[in-house]
C-alpha positions as CSV (number, residue, x, y, z in Angstrom):
1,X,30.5,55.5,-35.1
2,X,32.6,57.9,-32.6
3,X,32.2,56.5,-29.2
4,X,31.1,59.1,-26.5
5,X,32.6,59.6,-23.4
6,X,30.3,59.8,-20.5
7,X,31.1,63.0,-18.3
8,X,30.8,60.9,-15.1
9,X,32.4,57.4,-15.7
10,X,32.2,54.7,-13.7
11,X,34.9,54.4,-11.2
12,X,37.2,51.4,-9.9
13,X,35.4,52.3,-6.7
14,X,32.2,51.9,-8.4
15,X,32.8,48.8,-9.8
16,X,34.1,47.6,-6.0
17,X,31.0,48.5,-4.7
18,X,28.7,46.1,-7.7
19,X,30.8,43.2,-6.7
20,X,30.0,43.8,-3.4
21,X,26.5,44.1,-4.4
22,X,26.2,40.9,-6.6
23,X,27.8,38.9,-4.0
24,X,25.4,39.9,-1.5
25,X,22.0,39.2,-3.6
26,X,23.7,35.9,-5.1
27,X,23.7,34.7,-1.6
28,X,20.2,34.8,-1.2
29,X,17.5,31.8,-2.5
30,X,14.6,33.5,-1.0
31,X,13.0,36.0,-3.5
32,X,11.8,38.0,-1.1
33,X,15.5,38.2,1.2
34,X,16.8,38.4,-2.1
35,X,14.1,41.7,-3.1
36,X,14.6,43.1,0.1
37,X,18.9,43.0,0.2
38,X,18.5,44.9,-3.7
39,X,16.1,47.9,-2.5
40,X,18.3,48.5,0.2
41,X,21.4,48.3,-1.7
42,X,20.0,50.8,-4.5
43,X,19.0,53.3,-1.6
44,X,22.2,53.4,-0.2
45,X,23.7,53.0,-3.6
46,X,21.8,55.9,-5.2
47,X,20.8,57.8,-2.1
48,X,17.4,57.8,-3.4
49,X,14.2,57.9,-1.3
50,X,12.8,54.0,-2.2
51,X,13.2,51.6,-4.8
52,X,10.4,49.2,-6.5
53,X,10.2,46.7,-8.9
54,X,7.4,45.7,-11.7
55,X,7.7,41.4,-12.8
56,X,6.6,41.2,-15.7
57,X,4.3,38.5,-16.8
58,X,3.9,38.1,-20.7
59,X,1.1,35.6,-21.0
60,X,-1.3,38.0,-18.7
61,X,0.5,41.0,-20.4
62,X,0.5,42.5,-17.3
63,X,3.6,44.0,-14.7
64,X,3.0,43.4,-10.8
65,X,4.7,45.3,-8.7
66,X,7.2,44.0,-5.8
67,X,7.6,46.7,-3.4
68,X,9.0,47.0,-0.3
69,X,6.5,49.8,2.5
70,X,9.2,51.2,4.4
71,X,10.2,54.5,6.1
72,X,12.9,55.6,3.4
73,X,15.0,57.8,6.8
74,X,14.5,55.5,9.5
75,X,14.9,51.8,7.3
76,X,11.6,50.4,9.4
77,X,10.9,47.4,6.9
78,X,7.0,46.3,6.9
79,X,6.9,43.7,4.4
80,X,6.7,43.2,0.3
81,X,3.8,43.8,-1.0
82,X,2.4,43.3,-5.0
83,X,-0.2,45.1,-7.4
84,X,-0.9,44.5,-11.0
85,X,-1.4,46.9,-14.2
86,X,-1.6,46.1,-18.0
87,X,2.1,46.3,-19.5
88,X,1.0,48.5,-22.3
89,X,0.8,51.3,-19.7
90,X,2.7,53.7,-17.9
91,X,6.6,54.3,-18.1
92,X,7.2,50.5,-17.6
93,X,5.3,50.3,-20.5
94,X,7.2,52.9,-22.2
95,X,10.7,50.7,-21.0
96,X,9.3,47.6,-22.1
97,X,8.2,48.5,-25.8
98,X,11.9,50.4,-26.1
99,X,14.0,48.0,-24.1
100,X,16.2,50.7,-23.0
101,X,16.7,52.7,-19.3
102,X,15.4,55.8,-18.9
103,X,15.3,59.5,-16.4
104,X,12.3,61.1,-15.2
105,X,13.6,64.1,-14.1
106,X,10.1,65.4,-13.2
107,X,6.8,62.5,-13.1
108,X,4.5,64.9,-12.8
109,X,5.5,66.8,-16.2
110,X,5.5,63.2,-18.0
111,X,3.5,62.5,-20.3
112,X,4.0,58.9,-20.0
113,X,3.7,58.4,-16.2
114,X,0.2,56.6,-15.9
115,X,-2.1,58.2,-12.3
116,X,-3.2,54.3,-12.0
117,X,-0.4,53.1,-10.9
118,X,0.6,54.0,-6.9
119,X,3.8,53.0,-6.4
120,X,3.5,53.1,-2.6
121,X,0.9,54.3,-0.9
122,X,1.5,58.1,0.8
123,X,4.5,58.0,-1.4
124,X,4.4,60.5,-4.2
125,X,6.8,60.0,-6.9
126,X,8.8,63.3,-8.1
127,X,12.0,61.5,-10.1
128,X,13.1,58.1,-11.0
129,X,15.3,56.4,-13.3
130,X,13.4,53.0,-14.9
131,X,15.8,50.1,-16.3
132,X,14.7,46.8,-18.0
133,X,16.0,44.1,-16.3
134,X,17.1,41.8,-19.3
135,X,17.9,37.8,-19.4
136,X,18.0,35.4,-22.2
137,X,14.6,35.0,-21.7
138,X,14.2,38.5,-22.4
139,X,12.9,41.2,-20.4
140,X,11.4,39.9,-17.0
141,X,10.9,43.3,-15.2
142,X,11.8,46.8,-14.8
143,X,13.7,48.5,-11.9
144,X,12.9,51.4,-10.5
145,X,15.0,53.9,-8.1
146,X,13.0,56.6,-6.8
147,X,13.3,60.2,-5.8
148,X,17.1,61.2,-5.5
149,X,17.3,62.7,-1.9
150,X,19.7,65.4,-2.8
151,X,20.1,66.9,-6.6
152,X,19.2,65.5,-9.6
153,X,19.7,62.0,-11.3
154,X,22.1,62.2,-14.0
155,X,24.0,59.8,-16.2
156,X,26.2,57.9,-14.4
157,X,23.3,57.1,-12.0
158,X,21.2,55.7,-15.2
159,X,25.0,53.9,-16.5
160,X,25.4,52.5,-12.9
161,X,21.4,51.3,-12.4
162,X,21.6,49.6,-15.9
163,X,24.6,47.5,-15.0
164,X,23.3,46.7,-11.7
165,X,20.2,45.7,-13.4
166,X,21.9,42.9,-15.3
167,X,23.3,41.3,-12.0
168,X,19.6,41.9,-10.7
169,X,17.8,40.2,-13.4
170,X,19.8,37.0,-13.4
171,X,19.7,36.7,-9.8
172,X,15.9,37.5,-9.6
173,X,15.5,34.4,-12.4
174,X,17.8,32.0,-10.6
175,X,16.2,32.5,-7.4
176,X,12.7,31.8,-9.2
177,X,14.0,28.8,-10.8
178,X,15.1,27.6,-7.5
179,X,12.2,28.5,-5.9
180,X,10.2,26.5,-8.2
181,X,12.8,23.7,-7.9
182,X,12.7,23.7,-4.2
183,X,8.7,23.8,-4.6
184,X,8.9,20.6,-7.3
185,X,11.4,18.7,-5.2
186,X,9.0,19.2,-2.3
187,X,6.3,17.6,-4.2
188,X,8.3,14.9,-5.3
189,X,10.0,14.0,-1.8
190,X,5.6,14.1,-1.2
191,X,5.1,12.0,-3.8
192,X,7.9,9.5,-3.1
193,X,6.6,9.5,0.8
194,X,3.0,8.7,-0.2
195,X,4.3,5.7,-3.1
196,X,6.4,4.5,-0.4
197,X,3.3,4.6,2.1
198,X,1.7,2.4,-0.7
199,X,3.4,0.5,-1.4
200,X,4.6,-0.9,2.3
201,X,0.4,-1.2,3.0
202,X,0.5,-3.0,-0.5
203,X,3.2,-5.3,0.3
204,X,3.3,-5.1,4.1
205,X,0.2,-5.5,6.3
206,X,1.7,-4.9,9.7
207,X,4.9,-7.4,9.1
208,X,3.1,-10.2,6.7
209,X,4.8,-9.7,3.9
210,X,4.6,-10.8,0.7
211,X,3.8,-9.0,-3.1
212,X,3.2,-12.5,-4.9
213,X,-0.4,-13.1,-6.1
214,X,-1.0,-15.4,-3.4
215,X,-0.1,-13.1,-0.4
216,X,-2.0,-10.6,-2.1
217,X,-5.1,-12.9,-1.6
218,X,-4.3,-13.5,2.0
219,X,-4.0,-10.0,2.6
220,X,-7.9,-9.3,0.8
221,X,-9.1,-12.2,3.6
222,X,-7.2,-10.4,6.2
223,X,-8.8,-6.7,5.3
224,X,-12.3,-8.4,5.3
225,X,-12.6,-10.4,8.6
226,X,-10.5,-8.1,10.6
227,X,-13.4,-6.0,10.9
228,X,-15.8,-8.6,12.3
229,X,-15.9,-11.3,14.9
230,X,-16.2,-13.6,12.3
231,X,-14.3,-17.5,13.9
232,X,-10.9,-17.8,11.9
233,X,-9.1,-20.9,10.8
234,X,-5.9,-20.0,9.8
235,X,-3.7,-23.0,7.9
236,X,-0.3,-23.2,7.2
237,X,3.2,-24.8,7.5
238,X,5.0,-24.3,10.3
239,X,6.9,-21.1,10.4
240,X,4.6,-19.4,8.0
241,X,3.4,-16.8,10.3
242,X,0.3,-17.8,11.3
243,X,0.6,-16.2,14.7
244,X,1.6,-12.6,12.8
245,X,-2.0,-12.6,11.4
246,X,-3.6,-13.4,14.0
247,X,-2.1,-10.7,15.9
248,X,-2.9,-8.7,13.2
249,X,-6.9,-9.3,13.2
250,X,-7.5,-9.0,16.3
251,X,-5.5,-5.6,16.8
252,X,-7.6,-4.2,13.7
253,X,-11.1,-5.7,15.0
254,X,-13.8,-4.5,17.1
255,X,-12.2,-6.3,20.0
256,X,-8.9,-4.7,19.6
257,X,-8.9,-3.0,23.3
258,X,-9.7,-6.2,24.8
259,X,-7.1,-9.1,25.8
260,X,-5.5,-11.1,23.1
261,X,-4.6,-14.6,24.8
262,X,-2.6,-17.2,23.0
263,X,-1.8,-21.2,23.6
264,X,-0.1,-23.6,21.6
265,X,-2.5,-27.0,22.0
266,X,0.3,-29.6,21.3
267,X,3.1,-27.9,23.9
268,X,0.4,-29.3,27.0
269,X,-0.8,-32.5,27.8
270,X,-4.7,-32.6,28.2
271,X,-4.8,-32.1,31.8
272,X,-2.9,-29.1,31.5
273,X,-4.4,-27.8,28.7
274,X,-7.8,-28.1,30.2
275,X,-6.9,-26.0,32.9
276,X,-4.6,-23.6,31.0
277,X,-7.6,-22.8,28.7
278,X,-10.9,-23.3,31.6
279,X,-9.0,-22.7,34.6
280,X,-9.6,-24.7,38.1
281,X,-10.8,-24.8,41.6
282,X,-8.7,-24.7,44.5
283,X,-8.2,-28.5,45.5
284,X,-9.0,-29.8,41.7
285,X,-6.0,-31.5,41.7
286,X,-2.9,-31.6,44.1
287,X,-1.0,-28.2,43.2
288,X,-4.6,-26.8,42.8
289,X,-3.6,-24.2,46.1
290,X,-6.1,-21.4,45.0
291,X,-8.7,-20.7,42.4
292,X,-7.3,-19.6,39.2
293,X,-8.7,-18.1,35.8
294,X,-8.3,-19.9,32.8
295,X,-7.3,-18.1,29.1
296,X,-11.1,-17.7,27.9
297,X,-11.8,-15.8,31.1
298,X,-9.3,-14.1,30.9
299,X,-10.0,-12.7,27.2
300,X,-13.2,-12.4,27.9
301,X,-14.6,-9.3,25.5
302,X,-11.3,-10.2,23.8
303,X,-10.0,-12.7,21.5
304,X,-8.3,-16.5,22.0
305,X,-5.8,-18.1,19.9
306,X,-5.3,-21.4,19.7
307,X,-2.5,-22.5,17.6
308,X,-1.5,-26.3,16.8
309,X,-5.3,-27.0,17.5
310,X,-4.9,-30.2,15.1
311,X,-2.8,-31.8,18.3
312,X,-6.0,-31.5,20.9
313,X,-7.3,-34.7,22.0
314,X,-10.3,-35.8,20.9
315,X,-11.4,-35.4,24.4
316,X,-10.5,-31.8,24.4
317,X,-12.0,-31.3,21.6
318,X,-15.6,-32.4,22.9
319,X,-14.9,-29.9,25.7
320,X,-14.0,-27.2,23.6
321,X,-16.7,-27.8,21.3
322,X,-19.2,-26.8,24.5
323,X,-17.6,-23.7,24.7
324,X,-17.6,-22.6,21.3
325,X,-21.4,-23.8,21.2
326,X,-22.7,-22.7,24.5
327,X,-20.3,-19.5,25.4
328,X,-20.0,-21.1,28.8
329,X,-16.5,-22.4,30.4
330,X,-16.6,-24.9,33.4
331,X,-13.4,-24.4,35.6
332,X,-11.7,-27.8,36.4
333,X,-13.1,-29.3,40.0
334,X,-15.8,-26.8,39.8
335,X,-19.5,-27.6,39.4
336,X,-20.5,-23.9,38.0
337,X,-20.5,-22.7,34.4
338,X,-19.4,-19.4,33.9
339,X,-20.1,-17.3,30.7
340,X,-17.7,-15.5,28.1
341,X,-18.0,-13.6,25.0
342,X,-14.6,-14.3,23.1
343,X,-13.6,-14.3,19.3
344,X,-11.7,-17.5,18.7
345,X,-8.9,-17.7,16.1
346,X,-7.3,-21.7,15.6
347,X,-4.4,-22.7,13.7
348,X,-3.0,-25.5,12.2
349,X,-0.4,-27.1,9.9
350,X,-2.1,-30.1,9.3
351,X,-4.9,-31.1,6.4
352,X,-7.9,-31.0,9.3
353,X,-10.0,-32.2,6.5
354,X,-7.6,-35.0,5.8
355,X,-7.7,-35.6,9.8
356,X,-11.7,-35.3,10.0
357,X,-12.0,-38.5,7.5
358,X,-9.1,-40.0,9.6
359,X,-11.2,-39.6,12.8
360,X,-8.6,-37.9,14.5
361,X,-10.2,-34.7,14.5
362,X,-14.1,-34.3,15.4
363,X,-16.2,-33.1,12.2
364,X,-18.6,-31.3,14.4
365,X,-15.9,-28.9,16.2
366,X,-14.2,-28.5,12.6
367,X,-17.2,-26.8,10.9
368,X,-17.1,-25.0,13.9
369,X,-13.7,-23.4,13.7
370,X,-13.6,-23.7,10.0
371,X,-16.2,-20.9,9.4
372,X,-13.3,-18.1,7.7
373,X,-10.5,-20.0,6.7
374,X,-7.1,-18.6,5.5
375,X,-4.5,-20.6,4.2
376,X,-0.9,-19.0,4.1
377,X,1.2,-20.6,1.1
378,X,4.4,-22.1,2.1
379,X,7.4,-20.1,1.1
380,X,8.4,-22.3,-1.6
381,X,5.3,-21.9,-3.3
382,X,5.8,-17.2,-3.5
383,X,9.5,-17.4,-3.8
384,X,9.1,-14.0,-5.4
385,X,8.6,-12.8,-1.8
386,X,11.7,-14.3,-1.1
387,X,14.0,-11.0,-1.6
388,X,11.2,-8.7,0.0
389,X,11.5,-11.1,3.1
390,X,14.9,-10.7,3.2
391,X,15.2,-7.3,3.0
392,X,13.2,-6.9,5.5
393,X,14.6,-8.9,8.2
394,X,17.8,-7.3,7.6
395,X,17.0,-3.7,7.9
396,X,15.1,-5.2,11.4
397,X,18.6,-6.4,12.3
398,X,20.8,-2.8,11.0
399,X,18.0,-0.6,12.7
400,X,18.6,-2.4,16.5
401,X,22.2,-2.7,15.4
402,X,23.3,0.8,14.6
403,X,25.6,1.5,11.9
404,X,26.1,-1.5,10.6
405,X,24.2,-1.5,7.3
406,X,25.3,-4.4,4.5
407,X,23.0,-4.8,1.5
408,X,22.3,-7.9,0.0
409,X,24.2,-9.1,-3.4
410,X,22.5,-10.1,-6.2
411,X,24.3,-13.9,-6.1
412,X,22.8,-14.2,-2.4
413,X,19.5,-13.3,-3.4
414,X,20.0,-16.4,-6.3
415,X,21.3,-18.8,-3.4
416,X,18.7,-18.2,-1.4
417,X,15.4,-18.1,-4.0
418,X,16.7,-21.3,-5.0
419,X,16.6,-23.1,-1.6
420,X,13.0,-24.7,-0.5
421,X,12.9,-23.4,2.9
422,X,11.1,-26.2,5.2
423,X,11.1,-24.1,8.1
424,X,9.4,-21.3,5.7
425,X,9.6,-17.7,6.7
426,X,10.9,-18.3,9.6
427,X,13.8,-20.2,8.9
428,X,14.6,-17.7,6.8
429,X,14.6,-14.6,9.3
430,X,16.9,-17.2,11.4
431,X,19.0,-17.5,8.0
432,X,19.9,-14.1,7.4
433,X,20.7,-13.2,11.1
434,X,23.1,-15.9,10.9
435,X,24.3,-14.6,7.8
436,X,24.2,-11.0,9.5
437,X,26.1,-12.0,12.4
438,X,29.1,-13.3,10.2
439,X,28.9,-10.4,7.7
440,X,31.8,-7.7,8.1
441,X,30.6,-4.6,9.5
442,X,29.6,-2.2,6.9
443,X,29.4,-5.6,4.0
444,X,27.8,-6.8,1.2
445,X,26.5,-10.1,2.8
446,X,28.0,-12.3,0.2
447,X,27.1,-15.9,-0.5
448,X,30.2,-16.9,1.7
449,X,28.2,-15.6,4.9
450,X,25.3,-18.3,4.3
451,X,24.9,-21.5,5.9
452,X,25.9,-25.1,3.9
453,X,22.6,-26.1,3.6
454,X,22.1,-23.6,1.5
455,X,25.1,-23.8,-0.6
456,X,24.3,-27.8,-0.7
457,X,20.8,-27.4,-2.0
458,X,20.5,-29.1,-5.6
459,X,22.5,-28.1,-8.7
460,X,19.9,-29.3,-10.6
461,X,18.3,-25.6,-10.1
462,X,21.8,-23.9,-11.7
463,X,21.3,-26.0,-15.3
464,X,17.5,-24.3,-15.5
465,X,18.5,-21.2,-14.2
466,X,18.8,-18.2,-16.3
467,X,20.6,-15.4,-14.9
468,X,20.1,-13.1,-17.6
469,X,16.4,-10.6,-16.3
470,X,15.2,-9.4,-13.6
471,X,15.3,-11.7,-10.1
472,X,11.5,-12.3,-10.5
473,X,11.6,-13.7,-13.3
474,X,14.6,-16.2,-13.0
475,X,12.3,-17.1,-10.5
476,X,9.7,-17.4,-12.2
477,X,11.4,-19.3,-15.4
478,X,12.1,-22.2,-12.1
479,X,9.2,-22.5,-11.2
480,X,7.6,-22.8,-14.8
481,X,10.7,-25.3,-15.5
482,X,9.8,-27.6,-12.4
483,X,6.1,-27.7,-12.4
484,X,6.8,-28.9,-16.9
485,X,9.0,-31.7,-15.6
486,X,6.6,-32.7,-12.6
487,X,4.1,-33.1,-14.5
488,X,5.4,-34.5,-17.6
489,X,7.2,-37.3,-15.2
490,X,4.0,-38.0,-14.2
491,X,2.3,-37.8,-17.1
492,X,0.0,-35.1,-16.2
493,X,-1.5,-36.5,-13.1
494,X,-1.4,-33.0,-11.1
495,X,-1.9,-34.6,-7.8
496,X,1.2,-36.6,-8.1
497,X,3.4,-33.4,-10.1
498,X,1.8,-31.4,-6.8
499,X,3.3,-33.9,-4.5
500,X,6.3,-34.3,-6.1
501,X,6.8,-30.3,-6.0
502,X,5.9,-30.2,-2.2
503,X,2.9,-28.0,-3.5
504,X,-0.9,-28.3,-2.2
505,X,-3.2,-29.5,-5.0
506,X,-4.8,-25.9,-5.6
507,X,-1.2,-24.3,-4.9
508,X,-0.1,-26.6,-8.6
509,X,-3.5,-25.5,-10.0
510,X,-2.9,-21.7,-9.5
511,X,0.7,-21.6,-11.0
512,X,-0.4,-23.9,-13.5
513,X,-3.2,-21.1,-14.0
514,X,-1.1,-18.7,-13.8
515,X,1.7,-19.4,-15.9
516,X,-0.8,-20.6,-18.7
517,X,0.6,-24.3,-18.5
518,X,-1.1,-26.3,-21.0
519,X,0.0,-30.4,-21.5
């Protein structure tokens, strides 16, 4: 075929000006900054009255128009609008079927134009030149440029429109592509926020943490008394945190705006105690110098927390039993009863059934206090909550020390799920600031950075240990590898395997439970 020569070509200048062009709409992300820069490019381009533009949508078989309502002379922008019409229709329809640009010279005289469709309102149409605007995806859209302000539209305008439209349709399908992008990342940054949120009231109620079977049963007592003013009990080894949960009941329970008080029973003697938790009379005793409120008075609406109440004299306990019974205190050295209305919350470490048969502890006062019990397992018995743990106390440590973030190594985690941890949860916070505070700035804290005591716990651990799986369940194949030798050294007597293991009865029964133990 001969090739014809267009009368007008297109110029250097003219191909100057589309870089310009395409540089300028590539810039934009927004579809609408990105619709409103290519209208007023083809206006100034074309020096045409307006410019519009129909999206097509192939699965509605419909075009939409994106139009910008603006005063063509004085550029007075008021916003994009849209209105639909069946693609089958009109001149777009026409462009579609054809796939090919096209010159109106006169609308009025075309057959094709279709009276349904106002391109802007109070804006009659006389001319335009209609392009398909053409992707891999196929056509997406036409383009229109409307009503040349001086002459007629001619070839080169139709040459120049139909490149630009190229330019236009790929930008116009990256910038909805991002725009979906941007709208799916959103949803996921959402999504990730809310998991997150979760997960941290899954495995974190107010900073007792744990994700191992038997936090998650502490945190179901937690959720259900909380509520009420229900007596708590809570048991535990020292340094599990029984403190933490109390704080966290009474600031989630109907007495939340009203004074939490706490004591520890075994740091007084009785005298002291008595008046630390009743109060006194001036001239009770020799410093007596004025009249002073003791701790249930002083909660009064509120709650009281009395930790270490297995080390109260039996004495004190008679004393304290009257208050929990009558809701009446009697100040030391004073002859007057006065009334309180407190929630009371005890703790202990020790076996207070064990010390009830003893006769160290009073049986009466015990089914007093023991009316919602919670027992928090000793950290040995949930290493699994070991990492989370320590995790946790050191992003505490890098947020109050800024910029100084290390991350945990894999072989430190090992070192330090395979150590007992006497001093339970909180020998382990006191652990990893240690190990913090000899970590390089900016670290991994290594094994290197922990104390001996941790490096000089048993080798016997490293023969069982398989390092080959995920950290729970190395932990888990120790645990199921010591609780088999336990009890086949005692030859299945689980109250010896439990001592043994340094494990309550019930805690052997529930791993033995769980990790479907049969001997």
């Amino acid at each position: 075929m001969k090739k014809v020569k267009s009368k007008d070509p297109v110029t250097e200048n003219d191909l100057a000006l589309f870089c310009e062009v395409s540089t300028s709409i590539h810039s934009a992300r927004d579809l609408d900054t990105m619709l409103q820069r290519i209208f007023r490019t083809i206006k100034r381009v074309f020096q045409v009255e307006g410019a519009s533009l129909a999206l097509h949508e192939p699965d509605q078989k419909e075009f939409y128009f994106i139009r910008t309502v603006e005063n063509a002379r004085k550029g007075v922008h008021k916003g994009i609008q849209k209105m639909r019409f069946p693609d089958h229709q009109g001149i777009a329809g026409w462009v579609l079927r054809e796939n090919r640009p096209v010159i109106i010279p006169d609308v009025s005289k075309d057959s094709r134009h279709f009276q349904g469709i106002e391109i802007k309102k109070d804006f009659v149409a006389r001319s335009m030149i209609c392009c398909p605007l053409r992707t891999r995806q196929g056509t997406i859209g036409i383009l229109y440029a409307l009503n040349k302000l001086s002459g007629e539209f001619i070839e080169k305008d139709k040459k120049l429109l139909e490149i630009l439209s190229d330019t236009i349709a790929i930008a116009i399908e990256n910038a909805q592509l991002y725009g979906e992008l941007k709208q799916y990342t959103g949803f996921l940054a959402k999504e990730n926020r809310q998991l997150k949120s979760e997960a941290k009231s899954l495995f974190n109620l107010q900073g007792v943490i744990g994700y191992s079977e038997e936090m998650q049963r502490v945190f179901s007592l937690i959720e259900k008394v909380m509520e009420t003013s229900t007596t708590v009990l809570i048991q535990g080894e020292t340094g599990t945190g029984k403190e933490l949960i109390a704080r966290v009941i009474h600031y989630n329970g109907p007495r939340k705006k009203a004074p939490l008080v706490m004591e520890n029973c075994g740091a007084l003697s009785e005298n002291l105690l008595e008046s630390e938790l009743f109060g006194h009379v001036k001239g009770a005793f020799t410093d007596a110098v004025r009249d002073k409120k003791g701790l249930f008075e002083m909660a009064d609406g509120g709650t009281v927390f009395l930790d270490e109440i297995g080390e109260m004299s039996t004495a004190m306990q008679v004393k304290l039993l009257r208050v929990i019974q009558e809701g009446q205190i009697r100040p030391v050295g004073g002859n007057k009863s006065r009334e309180v209305d407190v929630r009371l919350i005890t703790a202990t470490n020790r076996n207070l059934e064990e010390e009830v048969k003893k006769g160290r502890f009073r049986k009466d006062l015990f089914y007093r206090i023991h009316v919602f019990p919670i027992t928090i397992p000793p950290l040995r018995e949930r290493r699994e909550d070991i990492p989370l743990l320590a995790v946790h106390f050191l992003e505490k440590l890098s947020t109050k020390k800024t910029g100084t973030h290390p991350q945990l190594t894999s072989q430190t985690l090992n070192f330090l799920c395979r150590y007992d941890w006497p001093g339970n949860v909180r020998e382990l916070e006191n652990e990893i600031e240690r190990a913090f505070t000899l970590c390089r700035k900016g670290k991994s804290l290594t094994p290197d950075c922990l104390s001996e005591k941790i490096h000089a716990f048993p080798e016997k651990l490293l023969s069982i240990l398989n390092t080959e799986g995920t950290l729970h369940e190395v932990v888990e194949q120790i645990e199921q590898r010591m609780i088999l030798d336990a009890l086949q050294k005692s030859a299945g007597n689980r109250s010896q395997a439990a001592r043994q293991l340094g494990l309550t009865r019930q805690g052997l029964l529930n791993k033995i439970v769980r990790y479907d133990i049969n001997l």
